[in-house]
C-alpha positions in Angstrom: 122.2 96.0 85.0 119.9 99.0 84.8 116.9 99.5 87.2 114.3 96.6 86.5 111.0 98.3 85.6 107.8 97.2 83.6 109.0 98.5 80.5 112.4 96.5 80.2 110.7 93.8 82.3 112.1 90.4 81.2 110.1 87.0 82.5 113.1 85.4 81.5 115.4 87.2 84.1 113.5 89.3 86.4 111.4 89.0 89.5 108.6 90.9 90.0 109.4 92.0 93.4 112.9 93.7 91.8 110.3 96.3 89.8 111.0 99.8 90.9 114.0 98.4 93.5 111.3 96.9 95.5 107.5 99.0 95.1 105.3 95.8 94.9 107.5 95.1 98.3 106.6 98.8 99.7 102.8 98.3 98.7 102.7 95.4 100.5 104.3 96.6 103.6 102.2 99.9 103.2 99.0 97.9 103.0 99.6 95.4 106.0 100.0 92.5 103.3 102.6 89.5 103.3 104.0 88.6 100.1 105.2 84.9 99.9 109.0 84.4 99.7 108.8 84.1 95.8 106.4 85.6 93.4 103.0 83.9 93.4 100.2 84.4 91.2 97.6 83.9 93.7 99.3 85.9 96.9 99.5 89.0 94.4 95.6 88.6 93.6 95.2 88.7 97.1 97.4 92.1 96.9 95.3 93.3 94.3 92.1 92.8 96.6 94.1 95.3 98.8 95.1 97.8 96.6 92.9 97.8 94.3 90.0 95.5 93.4 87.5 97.7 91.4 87.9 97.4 87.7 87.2 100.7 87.5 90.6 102.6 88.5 88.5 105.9 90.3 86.3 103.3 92.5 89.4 102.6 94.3 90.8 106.1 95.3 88.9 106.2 98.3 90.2 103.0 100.0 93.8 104.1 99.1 93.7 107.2 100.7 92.1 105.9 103.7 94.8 103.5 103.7 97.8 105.8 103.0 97.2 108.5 105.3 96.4 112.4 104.5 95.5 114.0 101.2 99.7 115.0 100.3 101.0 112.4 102.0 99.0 109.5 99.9 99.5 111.1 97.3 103.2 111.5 97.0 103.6 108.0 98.3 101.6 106.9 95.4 103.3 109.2 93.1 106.7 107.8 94.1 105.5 104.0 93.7 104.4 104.7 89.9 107.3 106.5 88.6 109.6 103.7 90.2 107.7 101.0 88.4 107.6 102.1 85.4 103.8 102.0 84.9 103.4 104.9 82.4 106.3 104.2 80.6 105.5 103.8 76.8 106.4 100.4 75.1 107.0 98.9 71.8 108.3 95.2 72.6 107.9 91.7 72.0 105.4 90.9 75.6 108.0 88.3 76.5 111.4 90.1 75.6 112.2 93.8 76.1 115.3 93.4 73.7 113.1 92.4 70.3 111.4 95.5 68.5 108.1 95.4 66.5 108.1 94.1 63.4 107.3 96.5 60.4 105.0 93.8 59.0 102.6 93.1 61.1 99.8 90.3 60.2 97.0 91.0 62.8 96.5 94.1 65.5 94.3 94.0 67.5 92.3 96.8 69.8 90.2 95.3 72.8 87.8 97.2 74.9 87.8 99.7 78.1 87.1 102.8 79.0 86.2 105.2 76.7 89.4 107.3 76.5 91.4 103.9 76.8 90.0 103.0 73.7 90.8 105.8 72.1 94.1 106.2 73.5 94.8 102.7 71.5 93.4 104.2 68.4 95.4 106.8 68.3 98.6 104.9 69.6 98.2 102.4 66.3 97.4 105.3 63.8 100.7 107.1 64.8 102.9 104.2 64.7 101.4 103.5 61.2 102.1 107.2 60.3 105.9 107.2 62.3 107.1 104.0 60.8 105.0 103.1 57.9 104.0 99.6 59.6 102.1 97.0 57.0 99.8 95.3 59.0 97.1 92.6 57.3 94.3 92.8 59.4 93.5 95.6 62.1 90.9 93.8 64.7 88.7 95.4 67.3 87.4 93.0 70.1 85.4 94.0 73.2 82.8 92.8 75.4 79.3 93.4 76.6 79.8 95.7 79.9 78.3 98.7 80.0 80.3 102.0 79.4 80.7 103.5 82.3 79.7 107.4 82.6 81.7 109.7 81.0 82.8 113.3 80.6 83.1 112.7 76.6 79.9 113.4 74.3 80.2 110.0 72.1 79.4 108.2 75.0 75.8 107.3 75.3 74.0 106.1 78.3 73.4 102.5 78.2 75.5 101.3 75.2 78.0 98.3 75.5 81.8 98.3 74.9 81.2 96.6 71.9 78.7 98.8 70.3 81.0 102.2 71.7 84.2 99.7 69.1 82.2 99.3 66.1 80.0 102.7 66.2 83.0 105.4 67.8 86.3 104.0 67.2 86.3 101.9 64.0 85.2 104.9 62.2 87.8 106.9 63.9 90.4 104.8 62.3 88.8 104.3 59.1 89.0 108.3 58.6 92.6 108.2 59.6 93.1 105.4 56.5 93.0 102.7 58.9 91.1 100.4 57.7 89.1 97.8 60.2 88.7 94.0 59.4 86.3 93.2 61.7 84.7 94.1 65.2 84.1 90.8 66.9 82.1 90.8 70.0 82.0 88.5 73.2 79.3 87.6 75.1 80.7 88.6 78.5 82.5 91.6 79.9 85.8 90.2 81.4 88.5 90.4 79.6 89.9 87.0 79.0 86.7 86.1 77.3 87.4 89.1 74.9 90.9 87.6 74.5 89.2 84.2 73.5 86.9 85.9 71.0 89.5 87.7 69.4 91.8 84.5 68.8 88.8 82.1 67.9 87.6 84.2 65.5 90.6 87.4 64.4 93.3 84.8 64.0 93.7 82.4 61.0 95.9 79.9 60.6 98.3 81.7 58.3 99.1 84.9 61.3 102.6 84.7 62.2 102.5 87.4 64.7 100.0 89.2 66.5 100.5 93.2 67.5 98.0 94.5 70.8 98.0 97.7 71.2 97.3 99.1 74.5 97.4 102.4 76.6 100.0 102.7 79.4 99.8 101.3 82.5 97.3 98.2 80.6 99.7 96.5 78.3 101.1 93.6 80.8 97.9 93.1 81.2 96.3 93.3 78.0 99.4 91.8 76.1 99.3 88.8 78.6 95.3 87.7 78.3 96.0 87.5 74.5 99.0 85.4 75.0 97.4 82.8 77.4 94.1 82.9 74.9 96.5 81.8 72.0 98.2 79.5 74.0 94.7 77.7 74.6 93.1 78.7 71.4 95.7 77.1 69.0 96.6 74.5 71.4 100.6 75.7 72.0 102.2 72.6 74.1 105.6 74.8 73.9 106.1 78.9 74.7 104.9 81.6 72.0 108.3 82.4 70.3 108.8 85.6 71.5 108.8 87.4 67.6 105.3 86.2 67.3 103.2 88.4 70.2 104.1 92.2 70.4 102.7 95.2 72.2 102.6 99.0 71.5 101.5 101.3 74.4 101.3 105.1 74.8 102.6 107.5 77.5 100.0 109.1 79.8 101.5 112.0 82.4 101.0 111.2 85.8 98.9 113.4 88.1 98.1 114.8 91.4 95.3 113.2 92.0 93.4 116.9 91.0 93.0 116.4 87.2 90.6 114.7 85.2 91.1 110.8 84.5 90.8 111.7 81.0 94.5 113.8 81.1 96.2 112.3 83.6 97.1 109.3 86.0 95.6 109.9 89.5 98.3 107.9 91.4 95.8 106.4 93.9 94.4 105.1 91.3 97.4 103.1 89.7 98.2 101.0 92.3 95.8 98.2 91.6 97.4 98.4 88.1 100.8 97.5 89.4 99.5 94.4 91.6 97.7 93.3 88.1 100.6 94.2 85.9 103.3 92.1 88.5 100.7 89.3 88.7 100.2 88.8 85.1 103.9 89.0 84.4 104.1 86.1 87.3 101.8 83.9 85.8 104.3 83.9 82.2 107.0 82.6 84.6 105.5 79.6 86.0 
């Protein structure tokens, strides 16, 4: 069997602590943490509160290093965790099975909210799968929350403005000039994420979707790709699993830094380690 790794990561078959022959293991370890025996959803948030608990990815460079030792030496720990795992490999997958591809016709994408370049990232992940494959897709939904955009080194970012407003005013034109045209930009009334996974579902999924594309940036997806799962699952009241041919996620691939260059072009590997605690834990809570 070839090396387990988020991008041919199976809930079916795989443990979480098999990722990268062991990195959530080596975190752990690194970060004087104890993992329970088997894979549990609330030891790993506990893991995530050591790695990485800011939302925002640069807040928690600081603790990291401190953590990991000198500048290099942090840094190529890091560096070595990340390529292991898998984080920034690109997908295009059924969420729940690595084996089933993405359909060519597509009822409902949907783009949630983020960072700035994250968002964009997605934009331009969906407009060149459209373009590659010719994809049909029904509807093209953008869903994001009320949080504040944090600064930024881009000039469409204004100060003040909410991820929502940054959707419908930056990036549904963006996709309209690229022929992509955007059903809707629904909004939710909070900034965490499952709430803009309930918004989208309540109100971007009809009864007649079969299937349900997110498309998501690298090193997000697990994450992004799982809050939509478990808001359908309470949303249309599922007593049995999604089938795995009706939830599918499309990411890009991001190159992974040395901690120098900009967020905006590259992965600061200090940085990505709360994304693999979040990425294992959400896979964990499909399995259970």
């Amino acid at each position: 069997m070839s090396e387990v790794n988020f991008a041919n990561f199976n809930p079916a078959e795989h443990s979480v602590y098999d990722v990268g022959e062991g990195v959530i293991r080596e975190m752990a370890g690194a970060f004087g943490y104890e993992l329970t025996a088997e894979p549990d959803v609330d030891n790993l948030g506990d893991l995530i509160g050591a790695v990485g608990p800011a939302k925002t990815l640069q807040d928690n460079i600081e603790k990291v290093q401190a953590r990991l030792g000198t500048d290099q030496d942090a840094v190529n720990i890091a560096r070595d965790w990340v390529e292991r795992s898998g984080l920034l490999t690109p997908v295009e997958r059924s969420f729940m099975n690595p084996e089933l591809e993405v359909l060519k016709d597509i009822d409902v994408a949907v783009i949630t909210g983020g960072v700035a370049n994250w968002m964009h990232r997605r934009a331009d992940a969906l407009i060149q799968r459209i373009n590659r494959d010719g994809t049909q897709i029904g509807k093209v939904i953008l869903a994001a929350g009320n949080r504040k955009m944090p600064d930024s080194e881009r000039d469409d970012v204004m100060g003040g403005e909410t991820e929502y407003i940054y959707m419908g005013d930056i990036i549904k034109p963006k996709l309209g000039k690229a022929g992509v045209i955007v059903s809707s930009v629904i909004g939710a009334d909070s900034g965490v994420g499952d709430d803009v996974a309930e918004a989208f579902v309540e109100y971007g999924i009809s009864s007649k979707a079969r299937n349900v594309l997110v498309v998501s940036n690298a090193g997000a997806w697990v994450q992004n790709a799982g809050q939509i799962k478990r808001a359908m699952m309470r949303r249309l009241q599922l007593d049995e699993e999604l089938p795995d041919n009706e939830l599918f996620v499309i990411s890009d691939e991001f190159p992974l830094g040395t901690g120098v260059e900009p967020a905006a072009t590259h992965q600061n590997p200090l940085s990505a380690l709360g994304q693999i605690a979040r990425n294992a834990q959400e896979f964990v809570r499909h399995q259970t």
